[in-house]
C-alpha positions as CSV (number, residue, x, y, z in Angstrom):
1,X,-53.5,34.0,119.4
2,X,-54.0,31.2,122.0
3,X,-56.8,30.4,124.1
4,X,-55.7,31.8,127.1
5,X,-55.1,35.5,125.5
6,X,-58.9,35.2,124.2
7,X,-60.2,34.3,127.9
8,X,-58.3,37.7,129.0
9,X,-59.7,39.8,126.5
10,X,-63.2,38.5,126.9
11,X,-63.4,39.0,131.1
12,X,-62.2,42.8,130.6
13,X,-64.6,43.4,128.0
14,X,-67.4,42.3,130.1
15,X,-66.2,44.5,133.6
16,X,-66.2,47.5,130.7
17,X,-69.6,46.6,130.1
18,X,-70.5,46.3,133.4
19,X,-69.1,49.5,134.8
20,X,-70.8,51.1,131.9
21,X,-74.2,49.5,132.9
22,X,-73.5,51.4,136.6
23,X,-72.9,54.8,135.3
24,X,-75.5,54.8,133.4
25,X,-77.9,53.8,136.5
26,X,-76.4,56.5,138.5
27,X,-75.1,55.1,141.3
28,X,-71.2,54.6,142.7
29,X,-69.4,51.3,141.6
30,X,-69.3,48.7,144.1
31,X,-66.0,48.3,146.5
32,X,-65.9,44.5,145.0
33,X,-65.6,46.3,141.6
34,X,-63.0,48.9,143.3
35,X,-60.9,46.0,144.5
36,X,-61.5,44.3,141.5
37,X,-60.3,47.1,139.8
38,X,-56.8,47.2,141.9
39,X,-56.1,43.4,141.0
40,X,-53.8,43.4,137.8
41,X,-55.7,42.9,134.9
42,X,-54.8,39.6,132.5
43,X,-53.9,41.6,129.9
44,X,-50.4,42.8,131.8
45,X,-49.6,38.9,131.4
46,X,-50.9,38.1,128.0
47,X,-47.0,39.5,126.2
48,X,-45.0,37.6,128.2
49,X,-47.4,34.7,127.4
50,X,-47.6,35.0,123.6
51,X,-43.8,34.9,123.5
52,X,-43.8,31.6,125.4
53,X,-46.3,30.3,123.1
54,X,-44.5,31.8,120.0
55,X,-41.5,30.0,121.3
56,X,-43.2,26.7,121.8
57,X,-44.5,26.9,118.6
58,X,-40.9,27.2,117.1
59,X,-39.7,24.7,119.0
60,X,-42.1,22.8,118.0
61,X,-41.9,23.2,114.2
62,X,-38.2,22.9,114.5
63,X,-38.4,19.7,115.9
64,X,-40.7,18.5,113.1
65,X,-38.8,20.0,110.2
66,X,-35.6,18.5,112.2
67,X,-37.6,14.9,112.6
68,X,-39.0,15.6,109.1
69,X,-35.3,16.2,107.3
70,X,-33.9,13.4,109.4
71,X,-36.7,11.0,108.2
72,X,-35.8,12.0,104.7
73,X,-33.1,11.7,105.3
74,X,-32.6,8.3,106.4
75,X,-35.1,7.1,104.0
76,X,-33.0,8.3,101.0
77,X,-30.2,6.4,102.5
78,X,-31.9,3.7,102.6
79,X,-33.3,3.8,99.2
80,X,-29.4,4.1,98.3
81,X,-28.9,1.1,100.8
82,X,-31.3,-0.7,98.6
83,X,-30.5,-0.1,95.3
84,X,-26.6,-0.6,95.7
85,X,-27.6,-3.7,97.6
86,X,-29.9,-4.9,94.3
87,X,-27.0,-4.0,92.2
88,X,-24.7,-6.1,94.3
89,X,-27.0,-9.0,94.0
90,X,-27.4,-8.3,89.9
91,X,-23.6,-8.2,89.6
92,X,-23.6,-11.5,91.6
93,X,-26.2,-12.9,89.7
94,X,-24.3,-11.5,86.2
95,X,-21.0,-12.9,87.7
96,X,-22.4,-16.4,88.8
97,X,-24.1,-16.6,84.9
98,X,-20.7,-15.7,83.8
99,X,-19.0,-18.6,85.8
100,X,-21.8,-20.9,84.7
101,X,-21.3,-20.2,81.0
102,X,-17.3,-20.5,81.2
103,X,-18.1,-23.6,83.3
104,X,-20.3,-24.7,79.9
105,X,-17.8,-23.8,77.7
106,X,-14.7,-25.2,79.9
107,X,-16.8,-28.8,79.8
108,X,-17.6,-28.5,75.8
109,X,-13.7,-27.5,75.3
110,X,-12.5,-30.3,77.5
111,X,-15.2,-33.2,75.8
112,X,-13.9,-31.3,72.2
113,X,-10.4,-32.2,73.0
114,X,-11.6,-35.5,74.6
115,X,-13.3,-36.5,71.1
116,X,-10.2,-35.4,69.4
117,X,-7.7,-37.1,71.5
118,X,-9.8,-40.3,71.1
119,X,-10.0,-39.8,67.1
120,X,-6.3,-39.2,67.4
121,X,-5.9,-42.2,69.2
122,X,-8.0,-44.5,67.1
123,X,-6.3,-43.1,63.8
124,X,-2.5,-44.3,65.7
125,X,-4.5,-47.5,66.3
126,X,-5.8,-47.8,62.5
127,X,-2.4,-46.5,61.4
128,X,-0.7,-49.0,63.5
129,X,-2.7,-51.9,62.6
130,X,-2.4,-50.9,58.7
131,X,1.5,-51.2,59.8
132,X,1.0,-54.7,61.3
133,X,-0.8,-55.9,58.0
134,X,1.8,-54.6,55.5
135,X,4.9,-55.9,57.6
136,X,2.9,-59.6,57.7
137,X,2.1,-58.9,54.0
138,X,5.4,-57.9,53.0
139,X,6.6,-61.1,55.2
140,X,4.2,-63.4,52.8
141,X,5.5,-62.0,50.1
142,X,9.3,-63.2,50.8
143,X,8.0,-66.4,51.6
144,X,5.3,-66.3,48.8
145,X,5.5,-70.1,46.5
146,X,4.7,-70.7,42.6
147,X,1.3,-72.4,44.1
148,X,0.5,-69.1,45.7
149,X,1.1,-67.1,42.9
150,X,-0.9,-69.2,40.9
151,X,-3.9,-69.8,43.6
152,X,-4.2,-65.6,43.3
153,X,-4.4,-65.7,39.7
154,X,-7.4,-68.2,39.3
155,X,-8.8,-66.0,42.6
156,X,-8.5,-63.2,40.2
157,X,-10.1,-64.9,37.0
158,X,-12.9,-66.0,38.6
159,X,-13.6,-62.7,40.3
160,X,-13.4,-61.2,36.6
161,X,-15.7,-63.7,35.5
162,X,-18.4,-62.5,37.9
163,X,-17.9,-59.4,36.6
164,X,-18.2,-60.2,33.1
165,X,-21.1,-62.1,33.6
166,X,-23.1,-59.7,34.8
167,X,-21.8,-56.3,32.8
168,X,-21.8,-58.0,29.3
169,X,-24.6,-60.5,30.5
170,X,-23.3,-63.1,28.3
171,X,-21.8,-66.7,29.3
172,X,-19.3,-66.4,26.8
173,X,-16.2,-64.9,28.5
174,X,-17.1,-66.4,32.3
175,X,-17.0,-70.0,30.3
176,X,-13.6,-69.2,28.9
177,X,-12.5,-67.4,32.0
178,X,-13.7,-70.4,34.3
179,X,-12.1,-72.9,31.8
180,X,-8.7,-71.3,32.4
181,X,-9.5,-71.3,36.4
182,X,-9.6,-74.9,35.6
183,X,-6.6,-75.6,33.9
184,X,-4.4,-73.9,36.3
185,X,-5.6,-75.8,39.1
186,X,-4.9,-78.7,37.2
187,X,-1.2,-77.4,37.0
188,X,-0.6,-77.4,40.2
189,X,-1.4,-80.9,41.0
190,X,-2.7,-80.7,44.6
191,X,-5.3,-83.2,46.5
192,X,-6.2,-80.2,48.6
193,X,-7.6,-78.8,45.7
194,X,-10.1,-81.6,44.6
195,X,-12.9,-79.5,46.6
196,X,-11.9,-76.5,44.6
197,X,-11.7,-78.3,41.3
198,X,-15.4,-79.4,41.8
199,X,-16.5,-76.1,42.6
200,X,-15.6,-74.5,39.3
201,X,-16.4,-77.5,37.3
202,X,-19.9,-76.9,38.9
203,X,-19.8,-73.1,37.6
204,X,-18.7,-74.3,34.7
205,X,-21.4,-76.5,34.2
206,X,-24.5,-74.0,35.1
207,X,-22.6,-71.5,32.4
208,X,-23.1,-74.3,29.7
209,X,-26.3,-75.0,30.9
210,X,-27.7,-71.4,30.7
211,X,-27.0,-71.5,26.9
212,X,-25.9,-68.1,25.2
213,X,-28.9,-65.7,23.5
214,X,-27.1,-64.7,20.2
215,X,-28.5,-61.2,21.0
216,X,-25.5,-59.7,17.9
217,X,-27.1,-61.9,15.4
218,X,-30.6,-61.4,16.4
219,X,-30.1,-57.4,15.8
220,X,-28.7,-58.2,12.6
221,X,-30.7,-60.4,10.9
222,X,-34.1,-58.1,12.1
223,X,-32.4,-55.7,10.3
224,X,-31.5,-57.4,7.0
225,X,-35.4,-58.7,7.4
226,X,-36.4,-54.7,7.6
227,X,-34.6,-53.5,4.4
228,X,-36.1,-56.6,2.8
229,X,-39.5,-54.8,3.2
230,X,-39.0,-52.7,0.5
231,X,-38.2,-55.6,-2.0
232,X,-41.8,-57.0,-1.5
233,X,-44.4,-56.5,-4.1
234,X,-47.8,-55.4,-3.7
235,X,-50.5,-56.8,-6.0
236,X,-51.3,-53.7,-9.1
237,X,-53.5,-53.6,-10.8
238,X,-53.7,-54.9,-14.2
239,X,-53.9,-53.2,-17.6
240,X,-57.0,-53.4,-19.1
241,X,-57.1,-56.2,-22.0
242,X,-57.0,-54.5,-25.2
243,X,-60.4,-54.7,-27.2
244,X,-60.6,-58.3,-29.5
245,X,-62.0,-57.8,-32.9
246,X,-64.2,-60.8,-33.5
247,X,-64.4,-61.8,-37.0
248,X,-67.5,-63.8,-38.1
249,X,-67.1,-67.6,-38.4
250,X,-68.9,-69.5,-40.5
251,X,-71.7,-71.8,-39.6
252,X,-69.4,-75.1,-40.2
253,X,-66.5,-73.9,-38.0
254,X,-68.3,-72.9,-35.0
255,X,-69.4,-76.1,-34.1
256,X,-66.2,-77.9,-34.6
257,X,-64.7,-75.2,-32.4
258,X,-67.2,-76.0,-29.6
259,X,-66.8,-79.7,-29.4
260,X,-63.0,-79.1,-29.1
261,X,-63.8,-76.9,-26.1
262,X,-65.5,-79.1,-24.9
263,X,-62.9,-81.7,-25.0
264,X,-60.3,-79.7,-23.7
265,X,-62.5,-78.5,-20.3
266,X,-63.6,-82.7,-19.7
267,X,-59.5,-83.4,-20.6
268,X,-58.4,-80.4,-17.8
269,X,-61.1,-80.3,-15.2
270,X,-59.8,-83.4,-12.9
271,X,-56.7,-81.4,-12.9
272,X,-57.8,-77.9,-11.2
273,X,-58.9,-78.1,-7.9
274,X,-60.8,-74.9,-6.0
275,X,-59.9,-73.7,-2.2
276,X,-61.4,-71.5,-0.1
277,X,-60.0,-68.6,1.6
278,X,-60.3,-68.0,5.2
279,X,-59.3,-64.5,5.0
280,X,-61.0,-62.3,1.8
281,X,-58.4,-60.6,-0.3
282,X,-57.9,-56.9,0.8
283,X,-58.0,-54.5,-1.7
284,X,-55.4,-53.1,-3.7
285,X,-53.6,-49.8,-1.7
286,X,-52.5,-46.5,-2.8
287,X,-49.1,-45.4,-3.5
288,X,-49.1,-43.1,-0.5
289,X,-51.1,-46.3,1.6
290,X,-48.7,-48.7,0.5
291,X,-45.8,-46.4,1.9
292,X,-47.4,-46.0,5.4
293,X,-47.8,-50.0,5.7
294,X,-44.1,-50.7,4.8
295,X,-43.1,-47.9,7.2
296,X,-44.7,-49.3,9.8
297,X,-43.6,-52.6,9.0
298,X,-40.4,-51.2,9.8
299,X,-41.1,-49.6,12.6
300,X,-41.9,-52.9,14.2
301,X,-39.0,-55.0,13.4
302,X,-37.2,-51.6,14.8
303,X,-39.4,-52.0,18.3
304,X,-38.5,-55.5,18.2
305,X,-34.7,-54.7,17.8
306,X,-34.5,-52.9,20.7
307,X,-36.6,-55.1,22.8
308,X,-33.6,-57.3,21.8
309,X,-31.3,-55.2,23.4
310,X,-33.3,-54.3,26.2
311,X,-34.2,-58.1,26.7
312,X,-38.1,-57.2,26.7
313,X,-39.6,-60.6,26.0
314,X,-43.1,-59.3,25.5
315,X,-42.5,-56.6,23.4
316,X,-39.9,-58.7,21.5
317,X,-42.9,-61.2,20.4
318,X,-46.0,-58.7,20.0
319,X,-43.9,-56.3,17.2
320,X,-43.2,-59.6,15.3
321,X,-46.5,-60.9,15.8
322,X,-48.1,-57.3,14.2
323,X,-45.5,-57.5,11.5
324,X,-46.5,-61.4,10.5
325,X,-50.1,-59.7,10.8
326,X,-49.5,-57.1,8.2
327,X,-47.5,-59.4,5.6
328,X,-50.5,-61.7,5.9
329,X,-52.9,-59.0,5.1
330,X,-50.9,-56.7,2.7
331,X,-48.7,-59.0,0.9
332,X,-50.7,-61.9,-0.3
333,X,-49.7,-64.3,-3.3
334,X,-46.7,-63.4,-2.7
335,X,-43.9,-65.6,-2.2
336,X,-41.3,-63.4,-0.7
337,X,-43.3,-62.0,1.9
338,X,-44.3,-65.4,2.9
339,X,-41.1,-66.8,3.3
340,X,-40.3,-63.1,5.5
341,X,-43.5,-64.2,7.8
342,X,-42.3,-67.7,8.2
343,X,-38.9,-66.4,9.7
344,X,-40.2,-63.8,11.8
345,X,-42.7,-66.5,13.5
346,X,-39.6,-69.2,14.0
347,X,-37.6,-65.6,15.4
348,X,-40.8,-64.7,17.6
349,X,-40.4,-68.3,19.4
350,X,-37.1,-67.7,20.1
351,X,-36.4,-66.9,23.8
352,X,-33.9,-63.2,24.0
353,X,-33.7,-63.0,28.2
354,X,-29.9,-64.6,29.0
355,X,-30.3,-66.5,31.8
356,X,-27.7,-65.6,33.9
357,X,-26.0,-68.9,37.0
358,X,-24.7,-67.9,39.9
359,X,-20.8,-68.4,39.5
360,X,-19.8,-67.0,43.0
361,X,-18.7,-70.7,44.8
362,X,-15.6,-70.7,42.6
363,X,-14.5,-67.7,43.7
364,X,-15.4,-68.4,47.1
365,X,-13.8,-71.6,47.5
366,X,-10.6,-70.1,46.4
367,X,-11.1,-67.1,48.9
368,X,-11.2,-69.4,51.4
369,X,-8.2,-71.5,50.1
370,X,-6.1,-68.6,50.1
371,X,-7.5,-67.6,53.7
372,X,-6.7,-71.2,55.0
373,X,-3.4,-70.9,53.7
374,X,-2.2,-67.5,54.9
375,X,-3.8,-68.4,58.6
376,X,-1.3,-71.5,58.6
377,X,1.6,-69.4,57.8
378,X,0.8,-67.2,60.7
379,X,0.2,-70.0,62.9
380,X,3.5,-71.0,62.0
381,X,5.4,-67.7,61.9
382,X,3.7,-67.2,66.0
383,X,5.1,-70.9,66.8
384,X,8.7,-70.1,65.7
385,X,8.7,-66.9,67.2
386,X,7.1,-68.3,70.8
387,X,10.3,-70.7,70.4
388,X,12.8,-68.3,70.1
């Protein structure tokens, strides 16, 4: 109920209450009340007011609900607004990483095939030159002289003779090969090759200077020196003497026997003569002792066969230097082994490392001979064909 309605309700209320107040003090109501009583009361206006206010009020709330489903309304389109336009600018995003990446991968394609075209290229241009060589080559060839041919065979002596030197490390077969280098330069007969000549004589020189370890015949005679080893005798011992019965001499014989004793010491004594020994004699060995010494006896001239091989200087001259120790030591008064230490001492001073020259101005020389040459025929093949 509105405020108005209450008002109404309230002022009749209190003109009840006041005409009751009257009757009860006896007396007539007033004419102000009479006339008050003839006006029309509020409550004759208070329906037609209500359904105003009742309309109003619908109005009203139909105008909200209208504002408040046209808000929503429009805010729902625009959250629609918004997400199709974020989904617009993620496809554009999506499409412009897209073109980016096929961008990439158009650049890496195009540099791929501009790598290959340029290997492409380069292999025509290898190809081509290969071409170029083979036809000049092929144009040498026709032309090609006894002198050349023979120039190319010392070139390929000498480069042999490198190779020998250094795989068999011997100066041997370089000598011989250099040797033959020689005599076919002297076939040819040629001034120009005087500088060439001296070259390999030069090699050939240094080869003969190196001098040639006879590393075949070292092996071999270490090891007819190490199955010697068991041809050497060790000292024995000696049976003991068997017992001598002396027979009683008489009194006349014994001193005849002494005086000729003593002749035969004063007749034999400036004939002996007594050394000392630096070294004391070792005692005699075992059976199974005098196995283990020969063994390693052995076993050293073994270590010094393969530091034959192996050109190991050192080790070469310590294993014969133990071995010479142990003859000394286990072998004494005995000729054999004696002889055995002398050679092993004149091997131990013998020097196994091949010295190896350098042989490569030769070869180079004649390199250079044949490059000389081949550059004049060129110059000469581009002069006829500029005059043509």
């Amino acid at each position: 109920m509105s405020n108005r309605g209450q008002k109404v309700t309230k002022e009749t209320k209190k003109i009840e209450a006041e005409e009751t107040v009257d009757k009860k003090a006896g007396g007539k109501p007033s004419a102000e009340k009479k006339t008050a009583d003839k006006k029309p009361s509020p409550s004759d206006k208070t329906p037609n007011a209500g359904r105003s206010l009742w309309l109003t009020l619908l109005l009203t709330l139909t105008v909200i609900a209208g504002l408040v489903v046209a808000g929503w309304l429009g805010w729902t389109q625009w959250q629609q607004q918004v997400t199709e336009a974020e989904d617009f600018s993620a496809r554009l995003d999506s499409l412009d990483r897209s073109n980016s990446a096929m961008a990439q991968q158009s650049q890496q394609i195009e540099k791929r095939q501009a790598n290959d075209i340029e290997q492409v290229q380069r292999g025509l241009s290898s190809i081509q030159l290969r071409l170029n060589n083979q036809g000049k080559r092929l144009a040498e060839l026709g032309t090609t002289t006894r002198s050349d041919w023979l120039l190319a065979e010392a070139a390929y002596l000498a480069r042999l003779a490198n190779q020998r030197l250094h795989t068999e490390r011997s100066t041997k077969n370089p000598l011989a090969l250099l040797e033959n280098v020689d005599v076919i330069l002297k076939q040819l007969d040629d001034p120009e090759l005087l500088p060439l000549r001296g070259a390999v004589a030069k090699d050939i020189t240094a080869l003969r200077l190196a001098g040639e370890v006879d590393a075949s015949g070292l092996y071999l005679e270490l090891n007819a020196l190490a199955e010697s080893i068991d041809q050497l005798v060790i000292l024995k011992r000696s049976a003991e003497p068997a017992p001598v019965t002396q027979q009683p001499q008489t009194a006349v014989e014994q001193p005849k026997l002494q005086g000729l004793i003593k002749d035969f010491v004063d007749g034999i004594s400036p004939l002996i003569r007594v050394t000392q020994r630096d070294q004391p004699i070792e005692p005699l060995l075992q059976a199974n002792e005098e196995g283990i010494v020969r063994h390693n006896l052995r076993l050293m001239l073994e270590q010094a066969q393969a530091a034959v091989m192996r050109e190991e200087q050192a080790i070469y001259s310590q294993s014969l230097a133990k071995a010479q120790g142990w003859l000394a030591q286990y072998f004494q008064l005995n000729p054999n082994a004696e002889v055995l230490q002398q050679r092993l001492a004149s091997l131990g001073e013998q020097e196994i490392i091949q010295q190896l020259p350098d042989i490569n101005g030769s070869l180079q020389a004649i390199e250079a001979l044949i490059t000389l040459r081949n550059s004049r025929l060129t110059a000469a093949d581009n002069d006829e064909s500029v005059a043509q």
